[in-house]
C-alpha positions, 0 to 999 in steps of 0.5 A, spaced: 731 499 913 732 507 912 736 506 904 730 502 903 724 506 905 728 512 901 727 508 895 721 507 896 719 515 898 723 517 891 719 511 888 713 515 890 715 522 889 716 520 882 709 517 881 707 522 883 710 528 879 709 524 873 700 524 875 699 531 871 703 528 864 699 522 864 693 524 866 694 529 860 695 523 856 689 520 858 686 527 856 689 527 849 687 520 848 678 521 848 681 527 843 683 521 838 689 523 837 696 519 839 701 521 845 705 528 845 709 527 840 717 526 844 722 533 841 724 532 835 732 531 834 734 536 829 741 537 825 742 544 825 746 549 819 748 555 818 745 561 813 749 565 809 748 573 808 749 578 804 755 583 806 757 590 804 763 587 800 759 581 798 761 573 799 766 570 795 766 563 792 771 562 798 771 564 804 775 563 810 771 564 816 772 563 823 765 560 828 763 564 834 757 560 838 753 564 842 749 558 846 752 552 849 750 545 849 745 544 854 743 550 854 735 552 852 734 556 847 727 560 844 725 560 836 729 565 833 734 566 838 742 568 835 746 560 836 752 562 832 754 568 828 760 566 822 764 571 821 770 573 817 777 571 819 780 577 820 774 579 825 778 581 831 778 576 837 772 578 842 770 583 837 762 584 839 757 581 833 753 588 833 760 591 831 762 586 826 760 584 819 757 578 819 757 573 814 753 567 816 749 565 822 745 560 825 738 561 828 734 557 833 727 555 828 723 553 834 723 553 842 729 547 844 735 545 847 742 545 844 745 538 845 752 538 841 757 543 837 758 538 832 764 544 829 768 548 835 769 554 835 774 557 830 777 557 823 771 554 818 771 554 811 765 556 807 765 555 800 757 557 796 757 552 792 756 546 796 751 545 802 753 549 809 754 543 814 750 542 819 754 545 826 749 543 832 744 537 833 739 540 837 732 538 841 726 542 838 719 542 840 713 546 836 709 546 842 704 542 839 699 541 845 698 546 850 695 547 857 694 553 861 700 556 855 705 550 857 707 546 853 704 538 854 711 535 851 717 539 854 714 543 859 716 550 857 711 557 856 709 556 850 710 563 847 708 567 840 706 560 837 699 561 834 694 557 837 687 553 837 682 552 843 680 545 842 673 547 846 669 542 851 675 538 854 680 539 859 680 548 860 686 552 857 688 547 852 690 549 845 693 546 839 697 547 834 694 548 827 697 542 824 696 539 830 689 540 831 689 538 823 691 530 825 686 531 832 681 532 825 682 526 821 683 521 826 677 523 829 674 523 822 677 516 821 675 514 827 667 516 826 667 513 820 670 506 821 664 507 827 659 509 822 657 516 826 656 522 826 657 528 830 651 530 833 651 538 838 645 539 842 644 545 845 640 544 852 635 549 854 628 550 850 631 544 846 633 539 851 629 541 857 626 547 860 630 551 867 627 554 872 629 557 878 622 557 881 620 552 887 615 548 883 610 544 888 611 537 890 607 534 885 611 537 879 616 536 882 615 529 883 614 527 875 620 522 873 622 528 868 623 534 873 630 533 876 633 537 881 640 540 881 644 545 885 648 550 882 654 554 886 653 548 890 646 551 895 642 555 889 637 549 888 634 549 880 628 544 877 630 542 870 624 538 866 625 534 861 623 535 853 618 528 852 621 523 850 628 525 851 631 519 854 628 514 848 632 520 844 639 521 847 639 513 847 637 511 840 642 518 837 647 515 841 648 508 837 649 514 831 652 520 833 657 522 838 654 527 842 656 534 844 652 539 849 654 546 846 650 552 851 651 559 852 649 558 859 656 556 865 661 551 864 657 548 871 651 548 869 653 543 863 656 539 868 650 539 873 645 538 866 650 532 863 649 528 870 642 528 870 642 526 862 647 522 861 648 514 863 653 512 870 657 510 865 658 517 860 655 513 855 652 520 851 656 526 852 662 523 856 666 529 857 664 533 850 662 540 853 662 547 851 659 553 855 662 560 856 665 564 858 671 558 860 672 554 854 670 559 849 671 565 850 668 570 845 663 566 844 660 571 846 661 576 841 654 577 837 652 572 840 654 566 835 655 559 836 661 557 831 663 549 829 670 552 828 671 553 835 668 545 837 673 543 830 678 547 829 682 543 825 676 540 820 670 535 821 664 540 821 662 537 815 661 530 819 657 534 823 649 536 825 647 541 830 640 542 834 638 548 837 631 552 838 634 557 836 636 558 828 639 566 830 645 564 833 648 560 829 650 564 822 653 564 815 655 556 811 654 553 818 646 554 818 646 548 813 647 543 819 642 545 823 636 542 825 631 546 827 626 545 833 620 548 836 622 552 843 620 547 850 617 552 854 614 548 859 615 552 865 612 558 862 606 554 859 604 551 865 605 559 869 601 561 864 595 556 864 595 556 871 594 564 872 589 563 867 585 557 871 587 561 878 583 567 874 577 563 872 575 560 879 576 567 883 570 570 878 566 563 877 564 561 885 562 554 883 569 552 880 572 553 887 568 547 890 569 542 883 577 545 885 577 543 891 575 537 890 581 535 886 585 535 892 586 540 898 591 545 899 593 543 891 595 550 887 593 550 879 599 550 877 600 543 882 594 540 878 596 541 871 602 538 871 600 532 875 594 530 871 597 529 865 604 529 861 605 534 856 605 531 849 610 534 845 612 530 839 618 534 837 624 529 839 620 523 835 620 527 828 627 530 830 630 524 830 627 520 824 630 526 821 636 524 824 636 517 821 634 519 815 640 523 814 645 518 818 642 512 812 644 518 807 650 520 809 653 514 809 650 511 803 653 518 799 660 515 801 659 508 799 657 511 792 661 517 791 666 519 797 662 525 798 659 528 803 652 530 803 649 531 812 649 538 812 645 540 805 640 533 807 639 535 813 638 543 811 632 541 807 629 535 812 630 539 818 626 544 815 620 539 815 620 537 821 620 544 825 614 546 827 611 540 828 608 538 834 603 539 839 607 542 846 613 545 843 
């Protein structure tokens, strides 16, 4: 019983150690790109050098290794230095004139010497063998500055964030390139678009204000906790259900805000379907997943695609400030949604006129008792606002015309069609 209860704990222990790998797969799978890549196996040959007395056509050398099989090594280390025959035994490299030598080119493991230590003939007409196979890994894929496919502290690689997905992972430039085009392809055999939605004042309107019980009673007002006991109420833009699900069928959806990682998450759940069919986990907040995105202010598409596909990207935001530079062609502007403050506003105004006229305390009462103006405002009508509605038959448009530019010519035309049709429908529209 005991042998077989121990297989089954190693089975286990096993199982579970293996959990983090795989849900980093499961991860870089919603990223559209294949599994971590395993290390590549490698042949590795020696590089002559220069030397005082210059190389000659023929050389008796001697081989000396520096790093055994099995034995890790870091990009750029020393593996192997050649020297000349005549160098005594022992003598140290530094002290030495070396005439070749072998160095790491990336991070890896030394898997065999395939020629010994010892006398080796060098000749500068043919092509130096290879003396070592080798395991290597660039590092491709990162996490929290380890690497996703062996594991090891990835140092000095330059680096990418890939924003709006799992924290602290970053790709290597190439890497982030295939993320680009698979994603690209993916979109196009779908035939959508990237579509990134700021949150507040274009989607809804925040407040950390207690409304009444009327407000908060509209099926568009929602309540969310942050910090996990600070309540806020959240009034949706109208119209922004019948929105995000028509955007859907076309676009694949981003939430990109200046506000906290959280406080996406909490709006995301109150926007999105139980199956995550909107969003999914496409995030992007500060200071967590990018963080200079606080200097000046600027939201930057480079940031959610490093390695390419902005140009299959278009982008809402009440604000045309932060964003800068050629990325303004993707833009659609929208009028800012302030409820919260419009209906502060109307009933400081509606509390002032029944302070200074007596017979409008009689007719207010009569609307309901113990009610505040604001409480009646906001019960007795929803707010008309058609900015949603016109946004997205801009978003139409520039969909039908994408996709009809690359069945003619290839190209693509989203962010110069929606600069100019964008423009149009900025501004339009009753309640903001």
């Amino acid at each position: 019983v005991w042998p077989l209860l121990a297989t089954g704990a190693r089975a286990i222990h096993t199982a579970m150690a293996d959990l983090p790998k795989r849900r980093l797969l499961t991860k870089r799978k919603r990223l559209d790109t294949s599994a971590p890549k395993a290390e590549t196996k490698a042949l590795l040959s020696l590089e002559l050098l220069g030397s005082e007395g210059g190389v000659p056509a023929e050389l008796e050398a001697r081989l000396v290794w520096h790093t055994q099989p099995g034995a890790a090594f870091s990009q750029g280390d020393l593996l192997a230095t050649l020297v000349r025959s005549e160098t005594a035994e022992g003598a140290s490299v530094n002290s030495c004139d070396p005439v070749g030598r072998l160095l790491a080119p990336l991070d890896g493991n030394l898997v065999d010497h395939l020629v010994p230590a010892g006398p080796l003939a060098v000749s500068q007409a043919s092509t130096l063998p290879a003396v070592a196979s080798a395991q290597l890994c660039a590092h491709v894929v990162c996490v929290g500055g380890l690497c996703a496919v062996c594991g090891r502290k990835a140092q000095g690689a330059k680096k990418v964030t890939l924003s709006g997905c799992a924290s602290g992972l970053t790709l290597s430039a190439s890497e982030a390139q295939h993320v680009a085009e698979a994603t690209r392809s993916r979109l196009r055999a779908a035939r959508k678009l990237h579509l990134v939605l700021d949150i507040d004042n274009t989607l809804l309107e925040c407040t950390a204000t207690p409304p009444g019980e009327s407000v908060a009673a509209l099926a568009s007002v929602r309540k969310i906790f942050l910090g996990g006991r600070h309540p806020h109420w959240i009034k949706l833009r109208p119209g922004l259900g019948e929105f995000l699900r028509r955007a859907s069928e076309l676009f694949e959806m981003t939430l990109y805000t200046h506000g906290k990682r959280e406080y996406a998450q909490q709006v995301a759940r109150a926007l999105d379907t139980p199956s995550k069919s909107f969003f999914g986990d496409r995030l992007v907040s500060t200071p967590d997943d990018v963080p200079d995105l606080n200097e000046g202010q600027h939201k930057c598409l480079d940031r959610l695609f490093p390695g390419g596909g902005a140009d299959q990207t278009l982008v809402m935001d009440d604000r045309e400030d932060v964003w800068e530079g050629p990325r303004l062609g993707h833009l659609l502007p929208v009028r800012p949604y302030k409820f919260w403050k419009r209906r502060m506003a109307k009933a400081a105004f509606s509390s002032a006129q029944s302070k200074a006229t007596p017979d409008s305390r009689s007719s207010s009462a009569s609307g309901g008792e113990g009610q505040k103006p604001a409480e009646l405002l906001a019960s007795s009508e929803e707010d008309e606002c058609p900015q949603l509605a016109m946004s997205l038959t801009v978003l139409e448009r520039v969909h039908a015309s994408y996709y009809a530019n690359q069945a003619d010519s290839g190209q693509s035309q989203a962010s110069g069609y929606a600069s100019g049709q964008g423009r149009a429908s900025h501004g339009g529209g009753g309640g903001g």
